[in-house]
C-alpha positions in Angstrom: 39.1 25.8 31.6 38.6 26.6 35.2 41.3 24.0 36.5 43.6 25.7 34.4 43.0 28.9 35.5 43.1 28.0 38.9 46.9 26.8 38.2 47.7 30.1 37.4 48.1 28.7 33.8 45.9 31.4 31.7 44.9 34.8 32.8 41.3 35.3 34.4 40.8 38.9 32.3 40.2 36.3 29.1 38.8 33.7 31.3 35.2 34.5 29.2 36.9 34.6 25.8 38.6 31.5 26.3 36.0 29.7 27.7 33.6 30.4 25.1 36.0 29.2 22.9 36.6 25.8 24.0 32.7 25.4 24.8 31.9 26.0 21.0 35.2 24.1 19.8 33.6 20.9 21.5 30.3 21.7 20.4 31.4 22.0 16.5 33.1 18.6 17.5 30.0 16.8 18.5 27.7 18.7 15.8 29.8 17.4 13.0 31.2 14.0 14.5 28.5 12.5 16.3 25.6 12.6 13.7 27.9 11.0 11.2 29.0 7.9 13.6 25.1 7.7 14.4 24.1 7.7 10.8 26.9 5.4 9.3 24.4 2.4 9.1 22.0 4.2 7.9 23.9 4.3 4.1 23.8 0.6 3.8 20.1 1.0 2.4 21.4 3.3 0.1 24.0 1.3 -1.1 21.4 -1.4 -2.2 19.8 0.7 -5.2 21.9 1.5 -8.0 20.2 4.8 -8.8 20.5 6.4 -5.2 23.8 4.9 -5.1 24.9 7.1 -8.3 23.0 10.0 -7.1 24.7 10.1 -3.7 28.4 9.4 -5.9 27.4 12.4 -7.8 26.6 14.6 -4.6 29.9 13.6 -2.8 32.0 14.7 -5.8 29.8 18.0 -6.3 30.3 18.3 -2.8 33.8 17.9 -1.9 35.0 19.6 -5.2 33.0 23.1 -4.4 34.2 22.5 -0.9 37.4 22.7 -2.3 37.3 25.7 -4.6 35.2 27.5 -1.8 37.8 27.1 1.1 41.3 26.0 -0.3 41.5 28.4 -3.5 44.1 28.7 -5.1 43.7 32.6 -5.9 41.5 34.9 -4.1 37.9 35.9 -5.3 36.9 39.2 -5.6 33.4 37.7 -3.8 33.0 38.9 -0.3 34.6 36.1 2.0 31.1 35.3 3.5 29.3 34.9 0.3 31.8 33.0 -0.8 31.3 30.3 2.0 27.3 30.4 1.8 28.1 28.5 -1.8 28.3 25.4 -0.3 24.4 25.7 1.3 22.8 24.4 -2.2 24.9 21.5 -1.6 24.1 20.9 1.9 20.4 21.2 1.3 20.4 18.5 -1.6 22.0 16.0 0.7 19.5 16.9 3.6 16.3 16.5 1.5 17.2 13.5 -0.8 19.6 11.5 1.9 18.0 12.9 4.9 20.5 13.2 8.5 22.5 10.8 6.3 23.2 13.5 3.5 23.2 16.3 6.6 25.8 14.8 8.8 28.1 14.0 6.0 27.8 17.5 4.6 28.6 18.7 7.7 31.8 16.8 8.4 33.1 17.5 4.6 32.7 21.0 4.8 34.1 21.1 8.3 37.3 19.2 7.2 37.6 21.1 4.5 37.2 24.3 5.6 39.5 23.8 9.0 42.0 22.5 6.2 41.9 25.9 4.6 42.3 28.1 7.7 45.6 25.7 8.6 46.5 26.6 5.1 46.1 30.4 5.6 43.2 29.9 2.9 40.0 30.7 2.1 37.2 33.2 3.4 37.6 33.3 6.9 41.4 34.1 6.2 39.9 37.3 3.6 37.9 38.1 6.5 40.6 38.2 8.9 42.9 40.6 6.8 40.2 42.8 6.0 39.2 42.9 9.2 41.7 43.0 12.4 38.9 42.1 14.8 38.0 39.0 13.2 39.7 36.4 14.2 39.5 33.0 11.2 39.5 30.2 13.9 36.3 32.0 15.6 34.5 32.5 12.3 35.3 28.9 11.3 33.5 27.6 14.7 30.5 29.4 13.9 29.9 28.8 10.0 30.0 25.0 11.2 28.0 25.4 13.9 25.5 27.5 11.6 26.0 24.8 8.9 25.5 21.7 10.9 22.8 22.8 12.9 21.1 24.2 9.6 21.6 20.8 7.7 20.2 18.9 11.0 17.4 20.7 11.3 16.2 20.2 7.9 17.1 16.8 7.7 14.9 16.1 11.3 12.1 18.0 9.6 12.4 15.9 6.6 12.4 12.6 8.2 9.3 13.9 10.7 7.4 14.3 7.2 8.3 11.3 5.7 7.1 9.4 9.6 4.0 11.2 8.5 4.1 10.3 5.1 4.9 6.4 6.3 1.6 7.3 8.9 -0.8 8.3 6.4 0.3 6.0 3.8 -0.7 3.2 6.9 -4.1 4.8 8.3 -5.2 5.2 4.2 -4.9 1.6 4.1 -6.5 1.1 6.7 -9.5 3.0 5.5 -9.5 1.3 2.7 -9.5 -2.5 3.8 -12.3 -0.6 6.1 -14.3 0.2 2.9 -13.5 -2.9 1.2 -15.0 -4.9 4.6 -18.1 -2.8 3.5 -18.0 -2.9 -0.2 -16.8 -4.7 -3.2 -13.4 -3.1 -4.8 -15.7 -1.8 -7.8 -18.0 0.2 -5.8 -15.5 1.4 -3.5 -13.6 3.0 -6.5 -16.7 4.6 -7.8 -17.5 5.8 -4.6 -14.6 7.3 -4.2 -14.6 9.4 -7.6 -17.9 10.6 -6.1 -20.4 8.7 -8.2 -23.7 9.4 -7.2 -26.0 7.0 -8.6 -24.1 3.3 -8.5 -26.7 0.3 -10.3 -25.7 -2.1 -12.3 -28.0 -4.7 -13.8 -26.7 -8.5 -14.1 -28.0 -10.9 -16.6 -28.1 -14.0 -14.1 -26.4 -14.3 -10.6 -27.3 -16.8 -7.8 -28.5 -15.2 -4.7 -28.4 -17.4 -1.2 -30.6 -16.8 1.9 -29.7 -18.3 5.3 -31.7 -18.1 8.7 -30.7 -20.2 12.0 -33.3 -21.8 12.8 -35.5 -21.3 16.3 -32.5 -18.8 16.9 -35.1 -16.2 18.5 -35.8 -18.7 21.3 -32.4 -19.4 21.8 -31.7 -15.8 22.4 -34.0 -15.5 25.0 -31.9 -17.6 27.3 -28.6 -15.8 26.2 -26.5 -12.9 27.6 -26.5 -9.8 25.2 -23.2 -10.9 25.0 -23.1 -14.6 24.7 -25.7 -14.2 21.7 -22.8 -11.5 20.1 -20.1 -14.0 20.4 -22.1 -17.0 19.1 -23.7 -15.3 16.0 -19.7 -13.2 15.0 -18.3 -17.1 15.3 -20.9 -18.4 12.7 -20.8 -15.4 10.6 -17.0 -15.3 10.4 -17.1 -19.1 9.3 -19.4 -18.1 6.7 -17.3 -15.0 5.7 -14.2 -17.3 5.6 -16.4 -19.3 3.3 -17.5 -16.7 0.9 -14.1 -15.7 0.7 -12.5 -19.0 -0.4 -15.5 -19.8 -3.2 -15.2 -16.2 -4.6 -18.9 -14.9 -3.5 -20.1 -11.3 -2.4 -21.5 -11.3 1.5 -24.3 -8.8 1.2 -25.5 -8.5 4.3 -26.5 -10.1 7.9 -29.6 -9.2 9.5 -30.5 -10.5 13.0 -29.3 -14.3 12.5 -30.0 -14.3 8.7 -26.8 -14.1 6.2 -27.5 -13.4 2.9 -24.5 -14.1 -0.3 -24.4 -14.0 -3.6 -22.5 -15.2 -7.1 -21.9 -13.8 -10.4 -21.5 -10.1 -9.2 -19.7 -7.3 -9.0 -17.7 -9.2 -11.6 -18.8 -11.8 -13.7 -18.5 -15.4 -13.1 -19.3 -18.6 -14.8 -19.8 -21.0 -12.5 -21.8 -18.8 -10.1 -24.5 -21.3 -9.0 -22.0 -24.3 -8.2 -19.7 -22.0 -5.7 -23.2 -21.2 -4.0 -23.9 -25.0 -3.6 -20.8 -25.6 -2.4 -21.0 -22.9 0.2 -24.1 -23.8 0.9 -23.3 -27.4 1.7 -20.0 -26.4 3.2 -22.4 -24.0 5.3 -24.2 -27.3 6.6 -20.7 -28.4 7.7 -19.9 -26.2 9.5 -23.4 -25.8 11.4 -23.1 -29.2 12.4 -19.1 -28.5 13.6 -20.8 -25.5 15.4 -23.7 -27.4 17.2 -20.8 -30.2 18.5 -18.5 -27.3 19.7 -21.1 -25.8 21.5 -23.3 -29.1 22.6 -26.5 -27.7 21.0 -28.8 -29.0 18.1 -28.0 -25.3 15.7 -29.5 -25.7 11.9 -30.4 -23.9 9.1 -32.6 -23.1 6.3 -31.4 -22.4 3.0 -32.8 -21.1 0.2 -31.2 -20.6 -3.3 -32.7 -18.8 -6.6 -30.8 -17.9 -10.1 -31.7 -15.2 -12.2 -31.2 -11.4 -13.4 -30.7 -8.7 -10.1 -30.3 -5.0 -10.0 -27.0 -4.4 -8.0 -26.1 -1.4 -6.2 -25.9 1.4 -3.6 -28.1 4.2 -2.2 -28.0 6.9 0.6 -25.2 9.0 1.5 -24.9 7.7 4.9 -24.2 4.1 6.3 -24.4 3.1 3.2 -24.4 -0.7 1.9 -24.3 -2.5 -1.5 -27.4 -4.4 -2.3 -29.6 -6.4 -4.6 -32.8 -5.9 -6.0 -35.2 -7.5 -8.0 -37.7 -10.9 -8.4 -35.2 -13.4 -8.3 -33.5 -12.0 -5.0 -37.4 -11.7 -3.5 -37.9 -15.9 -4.5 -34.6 -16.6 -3.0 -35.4 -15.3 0.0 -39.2 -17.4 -0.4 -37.0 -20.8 -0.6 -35.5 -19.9 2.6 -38.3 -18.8 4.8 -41.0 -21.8 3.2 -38.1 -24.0 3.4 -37.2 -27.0 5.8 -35.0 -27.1 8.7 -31.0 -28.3 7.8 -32.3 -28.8 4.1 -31.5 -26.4 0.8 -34.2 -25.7 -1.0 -33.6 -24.2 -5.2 -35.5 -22.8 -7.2 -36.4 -25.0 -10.9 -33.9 -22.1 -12.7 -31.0 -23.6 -9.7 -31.8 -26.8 -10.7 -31.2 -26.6 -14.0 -28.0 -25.3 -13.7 -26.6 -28.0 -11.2 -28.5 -30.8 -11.8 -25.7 -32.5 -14.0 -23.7 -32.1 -10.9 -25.6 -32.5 -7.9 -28.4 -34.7 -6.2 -31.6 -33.3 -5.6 -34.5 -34.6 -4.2 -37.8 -32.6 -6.0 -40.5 -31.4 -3.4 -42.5 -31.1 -5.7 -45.1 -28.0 -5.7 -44.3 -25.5 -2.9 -47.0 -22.4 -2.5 -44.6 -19.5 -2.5 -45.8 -16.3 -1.0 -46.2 -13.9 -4.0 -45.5 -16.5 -6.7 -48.4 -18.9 -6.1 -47.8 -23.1 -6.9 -43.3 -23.5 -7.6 -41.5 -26.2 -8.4 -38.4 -26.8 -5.6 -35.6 -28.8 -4.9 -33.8 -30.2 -2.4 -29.8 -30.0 -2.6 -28.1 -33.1 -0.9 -24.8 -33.0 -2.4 -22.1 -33.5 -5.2 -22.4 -36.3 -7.7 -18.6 -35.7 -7.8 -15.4 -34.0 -6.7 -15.9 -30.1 -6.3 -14.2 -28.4 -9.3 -11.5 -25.9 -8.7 -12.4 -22.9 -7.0 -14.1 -20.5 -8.7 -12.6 -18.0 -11.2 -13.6 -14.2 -11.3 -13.3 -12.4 -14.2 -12.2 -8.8 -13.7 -14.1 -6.3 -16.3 
């Protein structure tokens, strides 16, 4: 605008006027072209389900058509010119919240189209406006509905897609707390938990609970870095984690260099006491892996016992799900009176594996608590390990 006025070609008194109106004429060009070339892509997705496909049909014919009756009429309205064009907004919103800047940028450029078609076409309101009104000129009114329309439509659109980033950022840190919780607690407790329940026990007819304890481990922690003694116990806990995950058992807890894991619970399962002989053999595997890696004679004692517990969770704080009862008290007994890289059962272990496993008998064991007990020693499988175990969802 300058360089022609310079040449003499247009008169400085309307330099302003003029000006102005080649700034906003570019500016409606970019607010209604650009977004749309931006967006184009963006309708493929759309394009791929059939029910947002037929919505978005649907919208465009709604769209254009009251475009059409709005700003190329055939007769004149008795509506005031400028209501008349604020008909269209309904319109525009629907595409902006359901399509997002899709919907807005396409509004945008149909309505702009449109409505510059009908001001060619000495049609529709901004042409009322004109011949009610000397001052207004069409072409000026037109520039400013679709700036107000497309920056309107944008606007909405961005806010929209900010709440669905936040929606998309929720949705991700919720499942995050969740597989957080679930690292803590079994799925079952988690949901009660979370519909507040205050008092969580549950009493199961038989489980099989295992104790484990590295042995000498408080003498080899004397000669370890804070650190070092972190990093070896999380590598032997995560084996055992991986463990308790592939033979369908409940981790309860780890205290110092003791891991404790149990069978049969939260949800029922049949063959409870074999997947906690397998992990416990499977266990001795991978202590002696562990004791090659790291060039140092690691082993453990084990001790298994079968019978009814008392499962649950108490506090309000740090909370953690945990057993209660004789048999879990005699399981921890086998471990601590037990023997160095051996498993030691209880006579109610026994009985359910001894089809299916060696065992060497030890004969009568004083158990703190219990007096004179029959135990076991687990050596192995008298056959291929069965299938994984099953859990049966209540």
């Amino acid at each position: 605008m300058l360089t022609i006025d310079l040449a003499g070609l247009m008169d400085w008194a309307n330099f302003g006027r003029n000006w102005f109106q080649w700034w906003i004429g570019n500016v409606t060009g970019i607010l209604t072209l650009m977004p749309v070339l931006l967006t184009c892509r963006q309708w493929t997705a759309i394009a791929k389900n059939p029910r947002r496909c037929a919505e978005a049909f649907i919208w465009l014919c709604l769209l254009t058509t009251a475009s059409w009756l709005i700003f190329c009429p055939t007769s004149e309205t008795p509506l005031a010119p400028y209501s008349m064009a604020s008909l269209s907004f309904p319109l525009i919103i629907w595409g902006a919240l359901r399509f997002g800047q899709m919907g807005a940028a396409l509004s945008t450029a149909i309505l702009t189209n449109v409505a510059t078609w009908g001001v060619i076409q000495n049609k529709g309101p901004f042409i009322i406006a004109a011949r009610e009104n000397a001052a207004v000129q069409p072409v000026e009114s037109l520039q400013a509905f679709i700036c107000v329309t497309a920056l309107t439509a944008l606007t909405l659109a961005a806010v929209m897609a900010e709440r669905e980033q936040m929606k998309v950022w929720l949705q991700a840190e919720k499942e995050k707390s969740e597989q957080l919780l679930l690292n803590i607690l079994p799925l079952p407790i988690a949901n009660q938990l979370k519909q507040n329940h205050r008092n969580i026990a549950d009493n199961f007819a038989e489980a099989t609970v295992l104790f484990a304890d590295i042995v000498n481990f408080t003498k080899l922690s004397a000669t370890l870095s804070p650190q070092e003694l972190v990093a070896l116990l999380n590598e032997i806990f995560s084996a055992f984690d991986q463990l308790a995950e592939q033979y369908g058992l409940e981790k309860i807890k780890t205290i110092g260099d003791a891991y404790m894991v149990v069978g049969g619970l939260p949800f029922p399962q049949e063959n409870h006491a074999e997947a906690i002989a397998d992990m416990a053999l499977a266990m001795q595997s991978e202590m002696r892996q562990f004791s090659k890696r790291h060039q140092k004679p690691f082993s453990m004692r084990i001790g298994i016992n079968t019978g009814p517990v008392i499962a649950g969770v108490i506090g309000t704080k740090k909370f953690i799900y945990d057993l209660w009862g004789d048999t879990v008290n005699v399981a921890s007994r086998m471990e601590s009176h037990g023997i160095a890289g051996q498993i030691q059962v209880t006579e109610a272990t026994y009985e359910c594996l001894c089809n299916r496993y060696h065992f060497k008998s030890r004969g009568k064991v004083h158990i703190k608590g219990k007096g004179q007990m029959y135990t076991y020693i687990l050596s192995g499988r008298k056959a291929a390990p069965v299938p994984l175990p099953t859990v049966q969802a209540n």
